[in-house]
C-alpha positions in Angstrom: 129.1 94.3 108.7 126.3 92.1 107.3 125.2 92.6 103.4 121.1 92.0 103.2 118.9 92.7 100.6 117.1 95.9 100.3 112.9 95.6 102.2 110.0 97.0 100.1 110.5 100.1 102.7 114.5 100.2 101.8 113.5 100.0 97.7 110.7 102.9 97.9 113.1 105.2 99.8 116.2 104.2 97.2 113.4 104.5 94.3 112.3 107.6 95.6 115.7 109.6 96.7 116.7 108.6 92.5 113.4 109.9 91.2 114.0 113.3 93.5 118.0 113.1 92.1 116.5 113.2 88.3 113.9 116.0 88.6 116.6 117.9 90.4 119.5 117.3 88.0 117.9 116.0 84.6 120.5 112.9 85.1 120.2 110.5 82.1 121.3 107.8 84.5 118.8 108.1 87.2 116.1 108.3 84.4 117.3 104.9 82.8 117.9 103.4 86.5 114.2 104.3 87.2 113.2 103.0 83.4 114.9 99.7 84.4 113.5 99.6 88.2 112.3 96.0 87.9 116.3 94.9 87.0 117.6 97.7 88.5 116.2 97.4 92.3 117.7 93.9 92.9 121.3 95.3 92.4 121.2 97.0 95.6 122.7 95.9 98.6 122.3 96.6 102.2 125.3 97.5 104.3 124.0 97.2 108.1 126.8 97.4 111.1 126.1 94.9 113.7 126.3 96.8 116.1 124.1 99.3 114.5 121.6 96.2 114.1 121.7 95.3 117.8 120.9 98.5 118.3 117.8 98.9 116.2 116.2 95.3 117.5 116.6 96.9 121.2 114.9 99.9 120.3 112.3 97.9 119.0 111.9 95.5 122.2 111.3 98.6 124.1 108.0 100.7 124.7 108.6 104.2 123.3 107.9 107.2 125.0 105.5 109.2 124.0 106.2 112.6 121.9 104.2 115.8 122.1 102.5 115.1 119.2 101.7 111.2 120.8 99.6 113.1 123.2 96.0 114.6 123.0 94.8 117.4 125.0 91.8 117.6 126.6 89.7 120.9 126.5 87.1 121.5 129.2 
């Protein structure tokens, strides 16, 4: 396992499930986590497997196939 810092994309999502957590729940401590966001953000930690890693930067070295949605249809 390899501990990284949290990207911009990594923070948002965190940021963003806690915000979801507190209008859900009323929690005191997600409100005072989100208060303290500045402080709070660069106590997380990223736990990535290496394998898992591997994986992910061989997905990304290939082209992906296109999806349904990819593809436009053509109407004559």
């Amino acid at each position: 396992m390899d501990l990284e810092p949290l990207d911009r994309e990594d923070l948002t999502f965190v940021h963003d499930l806690i915000a979801q957590h507190v209008v859900l729940t009323g929690s005191h401590l997600g409100a005072r986590l989100l208060s303290t966001w500045s402080s709070t953000a660069l106590q997380f930690t990223k736990v990535m497997p290496r394998d898992y890693k591997r994986a992910l930067a061989t997905a990304a070295a290939v082209e992906p196939v296109p999806t349904p949605q990819d593809l436009q249809v053509a109407h004559g």
